[in-house]
N, C-alpha and C positions, 0 to 999 in steps of 0.2 A: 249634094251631101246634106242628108239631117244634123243638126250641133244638137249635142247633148242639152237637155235644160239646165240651167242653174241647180244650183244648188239649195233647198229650200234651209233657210236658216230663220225661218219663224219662231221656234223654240228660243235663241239665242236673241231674236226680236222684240219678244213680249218678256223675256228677264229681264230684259235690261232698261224697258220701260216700267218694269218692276219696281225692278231693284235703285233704280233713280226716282222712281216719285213715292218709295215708300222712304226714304231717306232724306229727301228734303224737307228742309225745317221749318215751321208752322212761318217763323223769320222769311222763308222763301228763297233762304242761303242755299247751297249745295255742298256737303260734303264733301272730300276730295275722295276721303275712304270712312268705313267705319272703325276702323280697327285698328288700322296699323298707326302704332305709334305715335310716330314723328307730325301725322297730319290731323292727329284726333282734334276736333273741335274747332277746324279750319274750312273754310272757305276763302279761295282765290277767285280775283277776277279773271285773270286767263282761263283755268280751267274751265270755270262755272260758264262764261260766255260760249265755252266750245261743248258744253253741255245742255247748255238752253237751247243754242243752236242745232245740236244733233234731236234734242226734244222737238221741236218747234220743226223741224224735218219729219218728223215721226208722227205730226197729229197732233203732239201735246200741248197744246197753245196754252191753258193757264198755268201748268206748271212753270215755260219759261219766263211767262210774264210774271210770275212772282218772284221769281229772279233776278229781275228785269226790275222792278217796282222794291227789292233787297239794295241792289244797286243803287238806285236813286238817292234812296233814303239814308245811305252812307254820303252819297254827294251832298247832299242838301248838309246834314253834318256836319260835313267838315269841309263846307264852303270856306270861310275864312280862312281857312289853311290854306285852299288852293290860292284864294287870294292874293294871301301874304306870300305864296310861293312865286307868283304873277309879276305881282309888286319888285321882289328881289328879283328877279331872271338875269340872266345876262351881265351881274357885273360882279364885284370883291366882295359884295354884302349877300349870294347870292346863298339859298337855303343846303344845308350840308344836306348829303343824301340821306342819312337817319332821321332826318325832319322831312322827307318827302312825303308824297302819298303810298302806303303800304302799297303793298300786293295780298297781300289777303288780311282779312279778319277772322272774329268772334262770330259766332252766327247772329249774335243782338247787336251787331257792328261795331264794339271796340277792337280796340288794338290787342295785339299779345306784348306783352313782357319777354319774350324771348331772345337772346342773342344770338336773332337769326336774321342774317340779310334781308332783305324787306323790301327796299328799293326797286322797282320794277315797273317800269315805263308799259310793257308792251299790253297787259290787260285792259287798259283803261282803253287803248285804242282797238284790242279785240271785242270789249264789252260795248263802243259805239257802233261796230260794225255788225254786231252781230245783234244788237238791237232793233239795229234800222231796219236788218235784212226780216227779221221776224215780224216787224210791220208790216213790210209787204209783204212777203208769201201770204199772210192771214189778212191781208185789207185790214190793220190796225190803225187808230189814232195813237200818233207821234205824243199827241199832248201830255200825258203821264209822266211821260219821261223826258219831256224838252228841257228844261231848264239844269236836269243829268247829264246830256248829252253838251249842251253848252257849254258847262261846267269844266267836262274831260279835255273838249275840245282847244278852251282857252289854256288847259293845263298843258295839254301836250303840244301846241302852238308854241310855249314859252321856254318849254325844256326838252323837246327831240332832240337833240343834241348832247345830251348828258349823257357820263356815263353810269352804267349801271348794273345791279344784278341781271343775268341772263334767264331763260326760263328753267334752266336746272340749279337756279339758286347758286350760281358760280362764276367766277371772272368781276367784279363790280369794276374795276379798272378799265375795262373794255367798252367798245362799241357794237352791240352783236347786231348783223341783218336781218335776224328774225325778227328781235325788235325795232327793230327800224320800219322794217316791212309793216307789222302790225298797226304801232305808231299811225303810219302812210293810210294804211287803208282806213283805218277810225277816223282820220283827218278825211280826207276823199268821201267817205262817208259821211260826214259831218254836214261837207259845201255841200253835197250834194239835194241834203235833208232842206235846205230852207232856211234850217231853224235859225243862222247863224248871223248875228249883225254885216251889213256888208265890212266893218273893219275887222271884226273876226275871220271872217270867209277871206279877204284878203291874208292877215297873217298865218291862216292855214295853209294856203293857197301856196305862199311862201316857204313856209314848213315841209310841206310834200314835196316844191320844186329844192332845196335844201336836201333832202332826204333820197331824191330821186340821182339826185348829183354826187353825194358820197356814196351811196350804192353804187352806181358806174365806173365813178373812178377810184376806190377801194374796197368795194367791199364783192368784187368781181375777180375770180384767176383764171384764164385758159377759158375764160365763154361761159362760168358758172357762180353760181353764187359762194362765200363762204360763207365761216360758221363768224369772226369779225373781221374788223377792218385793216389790213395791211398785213395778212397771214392766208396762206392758200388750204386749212383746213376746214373741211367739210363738217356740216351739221343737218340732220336730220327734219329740225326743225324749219328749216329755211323752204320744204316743201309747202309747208301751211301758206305761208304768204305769196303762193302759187295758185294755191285750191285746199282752204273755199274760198282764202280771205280773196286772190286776186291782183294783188299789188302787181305781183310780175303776172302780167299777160299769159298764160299757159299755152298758147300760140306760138311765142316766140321763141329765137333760138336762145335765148339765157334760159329760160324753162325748161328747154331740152335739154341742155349740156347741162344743166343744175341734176336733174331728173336722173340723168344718164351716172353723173358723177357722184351722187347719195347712194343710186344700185352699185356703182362698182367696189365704192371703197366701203360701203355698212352694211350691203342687203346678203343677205345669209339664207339657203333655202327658203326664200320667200317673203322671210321677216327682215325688217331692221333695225338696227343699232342705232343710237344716240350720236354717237360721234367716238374714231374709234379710240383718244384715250380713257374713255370710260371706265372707271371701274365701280362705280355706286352697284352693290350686288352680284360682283365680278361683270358689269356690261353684258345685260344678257340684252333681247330683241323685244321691242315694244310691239302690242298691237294696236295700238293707239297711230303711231310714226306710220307705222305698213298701213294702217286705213287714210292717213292723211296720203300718203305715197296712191294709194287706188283711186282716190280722187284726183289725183294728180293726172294718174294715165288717162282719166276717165275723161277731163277736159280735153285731153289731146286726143279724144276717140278710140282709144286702146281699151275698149267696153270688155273684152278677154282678160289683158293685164290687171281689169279692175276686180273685176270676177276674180282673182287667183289671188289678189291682197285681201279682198274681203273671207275668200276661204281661208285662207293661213290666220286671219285673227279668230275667224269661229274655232278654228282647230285649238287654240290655246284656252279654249274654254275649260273650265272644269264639268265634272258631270252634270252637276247643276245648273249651271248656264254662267256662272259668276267668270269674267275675263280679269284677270291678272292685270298691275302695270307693265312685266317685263316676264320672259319666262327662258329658265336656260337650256339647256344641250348645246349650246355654243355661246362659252361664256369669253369676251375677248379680255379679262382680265381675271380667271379662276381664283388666285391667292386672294382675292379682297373679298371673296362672296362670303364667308363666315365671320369677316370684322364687320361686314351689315349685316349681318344675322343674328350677330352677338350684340351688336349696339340696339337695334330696334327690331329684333325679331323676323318673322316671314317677310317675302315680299308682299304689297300692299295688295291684297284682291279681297272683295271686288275692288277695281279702283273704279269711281262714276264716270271720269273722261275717257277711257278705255271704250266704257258701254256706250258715250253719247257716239263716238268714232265711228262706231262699229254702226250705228244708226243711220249717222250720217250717210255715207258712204251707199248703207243696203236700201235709203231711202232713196236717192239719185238711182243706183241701177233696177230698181223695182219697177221705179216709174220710165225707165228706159228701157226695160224690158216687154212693161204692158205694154207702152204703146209702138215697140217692134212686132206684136203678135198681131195689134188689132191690124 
């Protein structure tokens, strides 16, 4: 039997290498969107590192690196913060989470004045792992950015164990696995790099084995991941720390019953859900999640499955090539889609970490495809 070819989605390819390096700022920051409201004038480390990353998959190697070299240069900054956050760890004098390190900035690296949760552990350990990783793909020198990486590392060595905002800006009381997974793999990544003093690399070391032991025994239901720790609800996100990041093994049976258990209770025609009490724009289906999800199949050899995530996020395209954050005809909470519509307008599109997804994902089966032909 012939199998039909892929699908060429070069069109939705070359926008989105577009539309992310016409948007990124002379700073080397990444916008999250241009437009929509709520994130005008923001850069996130989560995001941005899974946009450098889906870049840096695509060819674009200076683009992430000036990302990459955006990053540092907030570290180097606001080293003494991390410091004093160091210093406090672990006891009664220990830094409030509003004095942590953000999650995102100013594209010139300050902070916002906003009173908006802020706290958020998991970038810093997506931006080491996905720094390291752009080293090598491109045979890069670490040195630029060593003493950033160090930085994160001792940061997140000291406080992986806090709680914190999640990556939908929600729950600060909780312990989420997503972030913990990220956490893990920036730390893993870290020992791995060299850079790190042997008692660093030790406390990391520590960190990961910490990290790897409340995963196991809470933050695990019926063989899958949750969305935190001591509740059996699912989160979409928990895929990433599968593929690309890697934490969980995509081999193993918690990958599969995680995998299994994201499609049952969020995936909808194709796309999925956040998590299902969602209502931010009545919960409609990211393609951002469905392209982490195709990665996901992809490591487990489901090259079909990945193929079929990658198409449902092209399909959400607009005519122009521009990919949406989220998009409805199956909204799992309809009544709230016009109190975000009324508050800050459209949904956010383009959103940039949509388009790096979408990258990411067609850049792995591209090069799994040529070299099934040759």
């Amino acid at each position: 039997m012939t199998l039909a070819p892929p699908t060429d989605h070069r069109f939705i390819v070359d926008t989105s290498i577009t539309i992310i390096s016409s948007l990124q700022r002379p700073s080397g920051a990444y916008p999250a969107s241009p437009e929509f409201s709520a994130y005008t004038g923001y850069s996130w480390f989560r995001d941005g590192a899974f946009i450098a990353d889906g870049m840096s998959a695509a060819g674009q190697v200076d683009s992430a690196s000036r990302f990459f070299d955006w990053c540092s240069g907030i570290l180097s900054r606001y080293r003494p913060t991390v410091t004093e956050i160091v210093g406090r760890a672990g006891g009664a004098n220990a830094m409030a989470g509003e004095h942590m390190m953000p999650a995102r900035f100013h594209f010139d690296g300050t902070v916002g004045a906003e009173e908006w949760g802020n706290f958020q552990l998991d970038g810093y350990g997506t931006w080491v792992w996905s720094v390291l990783a752009h080293a090598t793909r491109h045979t890069l020198s670490v040195e630029p950015w060593a003493d950033a990486i160090v930085t994160s590392c001792e940061y997140l060595a000291s406080s992986w164990n806090r709680a914190c905002w999640d990556w939908w800006e929600e729950h600060p009381e909780r312990l989420h696995v997503s972030t913990l997974g990220c956490v893990g793999a920036g730390l893993e990544a870290g020992i791995a790099s060299g850079l790190l003093s042997p008692a660093l690399a030790d406390a990391s070391a520590e960190a990961v084995r910490g990290i790897r032991q409340l995963i196991d025994e809470r933050g695990t239901h019926d063989g899958h991941l949750v969305k935190w720790l001591d509740d059996p609800a699912v989160d979409a996100s928990n895929l990433a720390i599968i593929a690309p990041l890697g934490f969980i093994d995509p081999s193993t049976e918690l990958a599969a019953r995680t995998i299994e258990a994201v499609r049952y209770q969020l995936e909808v025609d194709g796309g999925l859900h956040r998590f299902t009490d969602d209502t931010f724009f009545g919960g409609g289906r990211w393609p951002l999640l469905t392209c982490f999800l195709g990665l996901c199949l992809f490591e487990r050899g489901d090259v079909p499955g990945a193929h079929r995530a990658l198409d449902w996020a092209a399909a959400t395209a607009l005519p122009d090539g521009r990919l949406p954050e989220q998009v409805g005809g199956h909204l799992l909470h309809p009544e709230f889609e016009q109190f975000w519509i009324d508050k800050w307008g459209p949904v956010a599109t383009p959103l940039l970490w949509s388009h790096a997804m979408f990258l990411r994902l067609e850049a792995e089966l591209a090069t799994h495809d040529a070299e099934a032909q040759s």
